[in-house]
C-alpha positions as a Markdown table, in Angstrom:
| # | Residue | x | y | z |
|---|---|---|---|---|
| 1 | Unk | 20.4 | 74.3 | 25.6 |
| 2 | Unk | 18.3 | 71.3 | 26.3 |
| 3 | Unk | 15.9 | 72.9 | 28.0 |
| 4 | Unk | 14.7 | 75.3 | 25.5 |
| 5 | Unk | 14.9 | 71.6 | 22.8 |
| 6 | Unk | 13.0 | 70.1 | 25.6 |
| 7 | Unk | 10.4 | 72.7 | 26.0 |
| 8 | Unk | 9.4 | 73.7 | 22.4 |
| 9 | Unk | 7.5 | 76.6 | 22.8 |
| 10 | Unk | 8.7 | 78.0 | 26.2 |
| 11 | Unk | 6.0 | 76.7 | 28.9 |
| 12 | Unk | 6.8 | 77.5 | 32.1 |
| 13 | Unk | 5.1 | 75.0 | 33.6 |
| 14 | Unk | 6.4 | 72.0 | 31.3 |
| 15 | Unk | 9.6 | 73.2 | 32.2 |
| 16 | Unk | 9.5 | 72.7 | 35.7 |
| 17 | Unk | 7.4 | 69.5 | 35.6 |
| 18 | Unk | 10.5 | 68.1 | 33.7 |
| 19 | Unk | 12.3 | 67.0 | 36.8 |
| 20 | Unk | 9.3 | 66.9 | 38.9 |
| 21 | Unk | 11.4 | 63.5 | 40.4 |
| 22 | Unk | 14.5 | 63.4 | 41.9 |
| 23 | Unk | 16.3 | 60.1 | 42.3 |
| 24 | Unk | 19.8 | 59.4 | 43.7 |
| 25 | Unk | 21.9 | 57.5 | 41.2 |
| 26 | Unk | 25.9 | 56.6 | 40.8 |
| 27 | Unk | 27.9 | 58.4 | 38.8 |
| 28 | Unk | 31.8 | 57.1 | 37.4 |
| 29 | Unk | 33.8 | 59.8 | 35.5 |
| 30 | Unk | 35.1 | 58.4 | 32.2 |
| 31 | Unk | 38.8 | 59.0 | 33.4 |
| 32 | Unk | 38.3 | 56.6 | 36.0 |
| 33 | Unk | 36.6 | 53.9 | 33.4 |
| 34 | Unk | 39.5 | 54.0 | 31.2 |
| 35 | Unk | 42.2 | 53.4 | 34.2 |
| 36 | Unk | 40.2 | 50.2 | 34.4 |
| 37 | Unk | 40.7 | 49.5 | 30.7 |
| 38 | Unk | 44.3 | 50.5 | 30.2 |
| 39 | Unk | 46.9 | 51.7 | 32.4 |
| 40 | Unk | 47.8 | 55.0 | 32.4 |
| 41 | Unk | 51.3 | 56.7 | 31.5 |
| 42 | Unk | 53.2 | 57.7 | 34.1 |
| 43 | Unk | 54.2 | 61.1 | 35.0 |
| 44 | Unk | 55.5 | 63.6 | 37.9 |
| 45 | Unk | 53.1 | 66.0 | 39.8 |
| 46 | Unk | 54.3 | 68.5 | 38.1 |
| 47 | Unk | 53.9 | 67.6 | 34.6 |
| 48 | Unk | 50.4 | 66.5 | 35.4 |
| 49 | Unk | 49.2 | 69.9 | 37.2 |
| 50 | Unk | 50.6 | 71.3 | 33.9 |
| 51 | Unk | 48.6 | 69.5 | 31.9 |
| 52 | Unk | 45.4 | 70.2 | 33.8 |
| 53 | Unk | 46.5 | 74.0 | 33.3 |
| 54 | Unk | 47.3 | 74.3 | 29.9 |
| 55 | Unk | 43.8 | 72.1 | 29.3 |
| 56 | Unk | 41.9 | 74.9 | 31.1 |
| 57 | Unk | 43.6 | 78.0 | 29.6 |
| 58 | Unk | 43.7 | 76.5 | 26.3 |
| 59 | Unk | 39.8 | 76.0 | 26.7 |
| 60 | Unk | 39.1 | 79.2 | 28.0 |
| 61 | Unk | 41.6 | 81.0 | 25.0 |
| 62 | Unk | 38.9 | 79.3 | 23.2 |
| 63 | Unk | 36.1 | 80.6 | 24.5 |
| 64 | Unk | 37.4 | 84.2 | 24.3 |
| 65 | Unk | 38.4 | 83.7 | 20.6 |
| 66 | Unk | 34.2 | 82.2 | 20.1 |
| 67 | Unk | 32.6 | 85.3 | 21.8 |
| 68 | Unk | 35.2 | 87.9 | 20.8 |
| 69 | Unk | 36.7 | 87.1 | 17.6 |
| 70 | Unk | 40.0 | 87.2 | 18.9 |
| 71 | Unk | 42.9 | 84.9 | 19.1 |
| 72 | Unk | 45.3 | 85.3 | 21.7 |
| 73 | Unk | 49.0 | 85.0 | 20.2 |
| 74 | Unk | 51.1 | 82.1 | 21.2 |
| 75 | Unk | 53.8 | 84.3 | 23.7 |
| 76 | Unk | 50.4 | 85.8 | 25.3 |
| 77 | Unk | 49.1 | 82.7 | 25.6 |
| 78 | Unk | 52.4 | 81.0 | 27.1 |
| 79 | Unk | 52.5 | 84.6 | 29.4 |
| 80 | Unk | 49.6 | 83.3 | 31.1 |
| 81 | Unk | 50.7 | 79.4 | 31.4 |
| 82 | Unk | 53.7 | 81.3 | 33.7 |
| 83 | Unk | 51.8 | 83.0 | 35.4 |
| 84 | Unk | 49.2 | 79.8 | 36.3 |
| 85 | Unk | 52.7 | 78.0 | 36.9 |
| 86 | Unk | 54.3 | 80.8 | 39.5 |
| 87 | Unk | 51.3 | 81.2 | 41.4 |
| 88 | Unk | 51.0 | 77.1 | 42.3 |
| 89 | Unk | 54.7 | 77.0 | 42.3 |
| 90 | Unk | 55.5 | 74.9 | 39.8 |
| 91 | Unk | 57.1 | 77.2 | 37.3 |
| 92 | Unk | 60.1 | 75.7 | 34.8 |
| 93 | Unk | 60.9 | 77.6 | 31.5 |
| 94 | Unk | 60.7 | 74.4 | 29.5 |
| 95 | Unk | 56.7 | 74.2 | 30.6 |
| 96 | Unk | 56.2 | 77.6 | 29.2 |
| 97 | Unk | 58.2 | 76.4 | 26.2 |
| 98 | Unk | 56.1 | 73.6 | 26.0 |
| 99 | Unk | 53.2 | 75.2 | 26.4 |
| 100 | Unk | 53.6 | 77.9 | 23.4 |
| 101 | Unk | 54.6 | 74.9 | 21.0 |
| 102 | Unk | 51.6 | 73.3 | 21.6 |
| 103 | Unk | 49.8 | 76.0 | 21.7 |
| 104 | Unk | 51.0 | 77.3 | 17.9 |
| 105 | Unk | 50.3 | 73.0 | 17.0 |
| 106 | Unk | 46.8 | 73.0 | 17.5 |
| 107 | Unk | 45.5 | 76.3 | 16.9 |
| 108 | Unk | 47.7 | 75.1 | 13.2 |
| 109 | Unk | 45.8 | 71.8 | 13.2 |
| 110 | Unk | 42.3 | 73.1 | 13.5 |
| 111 | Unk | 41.7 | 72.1 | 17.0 |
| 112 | Unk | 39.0 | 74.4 | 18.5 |
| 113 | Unk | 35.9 | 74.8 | 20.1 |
| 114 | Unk | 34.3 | 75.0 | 23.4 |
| 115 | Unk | 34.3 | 72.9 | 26.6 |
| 116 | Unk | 31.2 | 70.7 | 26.2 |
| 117 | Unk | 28.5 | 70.2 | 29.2 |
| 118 | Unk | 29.4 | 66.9 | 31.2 |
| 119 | Unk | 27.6 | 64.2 | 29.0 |
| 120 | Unk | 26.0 | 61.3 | 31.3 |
| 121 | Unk | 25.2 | 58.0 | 29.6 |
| 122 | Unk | 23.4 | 55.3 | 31.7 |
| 123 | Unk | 25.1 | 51.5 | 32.1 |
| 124 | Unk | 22.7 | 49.7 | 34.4 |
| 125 | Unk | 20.1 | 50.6 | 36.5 |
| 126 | Unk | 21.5 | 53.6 | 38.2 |
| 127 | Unk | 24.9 | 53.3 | 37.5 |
| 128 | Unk | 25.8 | 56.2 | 35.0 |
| 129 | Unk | 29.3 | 56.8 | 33.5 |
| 130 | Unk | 30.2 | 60.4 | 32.5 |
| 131 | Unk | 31.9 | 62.1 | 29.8 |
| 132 | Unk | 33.5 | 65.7 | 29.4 |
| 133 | Unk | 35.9 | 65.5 | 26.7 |
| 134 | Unk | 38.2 | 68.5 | 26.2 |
| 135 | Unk | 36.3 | 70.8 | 23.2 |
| 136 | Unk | 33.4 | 70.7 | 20.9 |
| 137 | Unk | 33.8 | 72.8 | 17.7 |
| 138 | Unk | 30.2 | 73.9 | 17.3 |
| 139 | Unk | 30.7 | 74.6 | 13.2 |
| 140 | Unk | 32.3 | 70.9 | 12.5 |
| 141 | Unk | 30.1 | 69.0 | 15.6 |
| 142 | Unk | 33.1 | 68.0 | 16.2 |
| 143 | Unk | 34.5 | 66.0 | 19.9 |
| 144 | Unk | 38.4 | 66.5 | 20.4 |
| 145 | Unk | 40.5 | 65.4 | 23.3 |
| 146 | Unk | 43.8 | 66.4 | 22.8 |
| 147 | Unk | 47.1 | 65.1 | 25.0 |
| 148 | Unk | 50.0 | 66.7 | 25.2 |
| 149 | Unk | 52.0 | 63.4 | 24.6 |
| 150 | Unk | 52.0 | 61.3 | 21.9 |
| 151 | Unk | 48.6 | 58.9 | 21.5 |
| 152 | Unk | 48.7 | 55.7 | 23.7 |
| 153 | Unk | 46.5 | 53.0 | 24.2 |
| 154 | Unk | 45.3 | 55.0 | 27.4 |
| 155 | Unk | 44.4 | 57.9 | 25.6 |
| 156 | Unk | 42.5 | 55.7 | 23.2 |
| 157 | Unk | 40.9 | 53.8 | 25.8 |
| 158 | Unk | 39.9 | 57.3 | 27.3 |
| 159 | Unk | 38.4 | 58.8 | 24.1 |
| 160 | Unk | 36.4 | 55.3 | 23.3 |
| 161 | Unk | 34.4 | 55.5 | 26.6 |
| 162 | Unk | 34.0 | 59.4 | 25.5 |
| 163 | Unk | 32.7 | 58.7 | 22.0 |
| 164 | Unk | 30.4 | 55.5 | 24.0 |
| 165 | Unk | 28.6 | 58.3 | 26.4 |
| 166 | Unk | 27.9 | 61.0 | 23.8 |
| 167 | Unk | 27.3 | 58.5 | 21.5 |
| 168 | Unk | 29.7 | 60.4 | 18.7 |
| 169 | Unk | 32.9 | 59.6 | 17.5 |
| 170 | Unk | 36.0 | 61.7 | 19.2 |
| 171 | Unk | 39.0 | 63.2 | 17.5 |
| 172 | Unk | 41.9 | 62.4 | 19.8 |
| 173 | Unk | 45.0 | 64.4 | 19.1 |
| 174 | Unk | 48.6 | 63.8 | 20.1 |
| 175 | Unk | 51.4 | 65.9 | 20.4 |
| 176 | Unk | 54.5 | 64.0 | 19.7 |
| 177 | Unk | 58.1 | 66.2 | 20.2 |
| 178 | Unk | 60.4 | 66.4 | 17.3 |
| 179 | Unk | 64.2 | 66.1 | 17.4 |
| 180 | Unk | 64.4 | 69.9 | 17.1 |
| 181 | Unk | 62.0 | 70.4 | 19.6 |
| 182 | Unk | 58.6 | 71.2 | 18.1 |
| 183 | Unk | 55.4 | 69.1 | 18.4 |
| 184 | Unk | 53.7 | 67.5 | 15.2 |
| 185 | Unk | 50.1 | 66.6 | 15.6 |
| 186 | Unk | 48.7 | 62.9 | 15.8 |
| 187 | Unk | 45.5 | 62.2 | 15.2 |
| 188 | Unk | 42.8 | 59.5 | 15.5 |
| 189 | Unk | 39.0 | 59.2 | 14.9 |
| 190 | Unk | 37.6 | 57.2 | 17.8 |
| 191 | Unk | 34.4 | 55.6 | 17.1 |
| 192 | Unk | 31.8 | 54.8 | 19.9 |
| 193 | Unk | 32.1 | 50.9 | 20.6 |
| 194 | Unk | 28.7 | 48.9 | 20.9 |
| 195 | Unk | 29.2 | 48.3 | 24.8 |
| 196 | Unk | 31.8 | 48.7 | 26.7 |
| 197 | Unk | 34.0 | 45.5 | 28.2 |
| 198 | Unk | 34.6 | 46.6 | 31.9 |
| 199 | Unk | 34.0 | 44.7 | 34.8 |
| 200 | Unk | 30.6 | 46.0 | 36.8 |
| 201 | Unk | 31.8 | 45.4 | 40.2 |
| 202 | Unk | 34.8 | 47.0 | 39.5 |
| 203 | Unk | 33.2 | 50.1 | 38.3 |
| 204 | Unk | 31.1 | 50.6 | 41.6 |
| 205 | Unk | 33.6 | 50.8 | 43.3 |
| 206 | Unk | 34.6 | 54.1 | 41.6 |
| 207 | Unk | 30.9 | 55.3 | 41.7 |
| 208 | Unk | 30.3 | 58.1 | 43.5 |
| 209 | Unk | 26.4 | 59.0 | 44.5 |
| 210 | Unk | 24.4 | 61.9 | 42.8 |
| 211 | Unk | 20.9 | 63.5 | 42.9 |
| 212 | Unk | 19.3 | 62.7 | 39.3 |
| 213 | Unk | 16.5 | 64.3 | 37.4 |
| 214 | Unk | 15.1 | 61.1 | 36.6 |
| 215 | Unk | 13.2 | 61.8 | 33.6 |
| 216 | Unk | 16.3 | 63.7 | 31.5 |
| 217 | Unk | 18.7 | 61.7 | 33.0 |
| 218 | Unk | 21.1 | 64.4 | 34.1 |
| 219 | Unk | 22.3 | 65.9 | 37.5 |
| 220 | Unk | 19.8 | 68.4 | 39.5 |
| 221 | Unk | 22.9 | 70.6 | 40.0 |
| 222 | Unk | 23.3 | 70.8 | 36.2 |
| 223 | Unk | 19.2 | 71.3 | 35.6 |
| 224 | Unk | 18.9 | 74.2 | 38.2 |
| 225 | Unk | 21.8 | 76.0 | 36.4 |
| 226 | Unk | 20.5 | 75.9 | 32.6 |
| 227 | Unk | 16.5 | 76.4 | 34.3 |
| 228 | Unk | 18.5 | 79.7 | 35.4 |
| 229 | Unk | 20.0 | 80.0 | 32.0 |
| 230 | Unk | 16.4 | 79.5 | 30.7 |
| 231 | Unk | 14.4 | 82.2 | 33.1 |
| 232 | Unk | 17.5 | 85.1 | 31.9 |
| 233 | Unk | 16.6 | 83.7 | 28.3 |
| 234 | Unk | 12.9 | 84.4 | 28.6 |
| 235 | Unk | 13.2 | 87.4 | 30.1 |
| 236 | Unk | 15.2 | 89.1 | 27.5 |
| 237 | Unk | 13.1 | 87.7 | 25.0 |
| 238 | Unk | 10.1 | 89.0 | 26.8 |
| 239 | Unk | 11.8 | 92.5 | 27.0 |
| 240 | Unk | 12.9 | 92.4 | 23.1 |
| 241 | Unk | 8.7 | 91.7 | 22.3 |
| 242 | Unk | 7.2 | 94.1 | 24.6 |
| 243 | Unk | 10.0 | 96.9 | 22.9 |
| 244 | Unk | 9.4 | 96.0 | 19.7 |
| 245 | Unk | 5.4 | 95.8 | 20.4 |
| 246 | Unk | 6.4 | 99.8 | 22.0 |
| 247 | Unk | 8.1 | 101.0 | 18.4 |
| 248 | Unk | 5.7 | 99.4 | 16.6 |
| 249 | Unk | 2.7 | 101.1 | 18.9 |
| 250 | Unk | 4.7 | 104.5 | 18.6 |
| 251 | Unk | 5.5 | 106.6 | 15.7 |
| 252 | Unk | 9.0 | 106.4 | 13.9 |
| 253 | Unk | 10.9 | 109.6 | 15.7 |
| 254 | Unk | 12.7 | 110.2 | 12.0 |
């Protein structure tokens, strides 16, 4: 957590002092930079709410397998695609299909990790672009944004303004469908470019206005939740000293 990075030693008061000055700022989501670069592949509705749900319970299988240890199986994880798809009405058997097939493909190609915090880089002035790209695998520092059609010039487009605001390079992975049905896995390092080559006046037009810690560069929204993150943290750290101070004060009751 930045904070705790920021902070060193845990003061308080430096903590709070850190956004001491709030300034508003624009803000342009990376998706929106890259329809300016490249256009984007065309698809239903449907096929593009699906995508947003299999992104989200794909990322949260992930989480559960990080904390818990445990790997849902591919027809669980398809079980709960249907049910996502019922409930906004958009169920087809071939989504679940699809779903557990590319499910099994990147669980089999090593494609894991946890949704990364929103990234922010600044362009000019205040105009900020940022970045949340679909998993970070902790143990590899790895970036992956993974599609669930083959990798197009979008989708590259996409990752390079990615890789630009974290300033790391991004795996993007592809799912391209087999004549027998199954998905084999593409895959691409993307490098961060230098600068990016996107017209400025475009860009605000996209730009939508936020309230800025101006010294961390980051939104106050996103400062007030890990400051909240912080106070648990100190607490129980606080709690672990003062018990361990208690057994140590005490005799050993064996």
């Amino acid at each position: 957590m930045y904070l705790l990075q920021l902070c060193g030693e845990s003061d308080m008061g430096d903590v709070e002092e850190r956004c001491s000055e709030v300034v508003e700022v624009f803000v342009v989501k990376a998706t929106d930079v890259a329809k300016l670069l490249s256009e984007p592949p065309a698809g239903d509705e449907v096929l593009q709410r699906f995508g947003k749900i299999f992104e989200e319970e794909y990322a949260l299988a992930n989480h559960i397998y990080n904390w818990a240890g445990y790997m849902h199986i591919p027809r669980w994880f398809a079980r709960k695609v249907a049910a996502r798809l019922r409930a906004e009405g958009i169920y087809r058997r071939d989504l679940v299909v699809k779903a557990y097939r590319a499910y099994s493909a990147l669980l089999s190609a090593g494609v894991v990790g946890e949704k990364p915090r929103t990234a922010f880089r600044r362009l000019e002035n205040s105009l900020y672009i940022s970045a949340q790209p679909d998993l970070y695998d902790e143990n590899s520092e790895t970036y992956y944004e993974f599609k669930l059609y083959p990798i197009n010039n979008y989708a590259r487009k996409q990752a390079e303004v990615f890789a630009w605001v974290i300033g790391k390079p991004v795996v993007l992975i592809g799912l391209r469908e087999e004549p027998n049905g199954y998905l084999r896995v593409e895959k691409e390092v993307i490098n961060p470019p230098e600068k990016l080559e996107i017209n400025i006046n475009e860009l605000k037009k996209l730009a939508v206005v936020e309230e800025f810690c101006k010294d961390l560069e980051v939104p106050v929204y996103q400062y007030e939740r890990d400051y909240e993150k912080y106070l648990r943290y100190q607490y129980f750290s606080e709690s672990l000293e003062e018990e361990d101070e208690d057994l140590h004060n005490n005799e050993s009751p064996f």
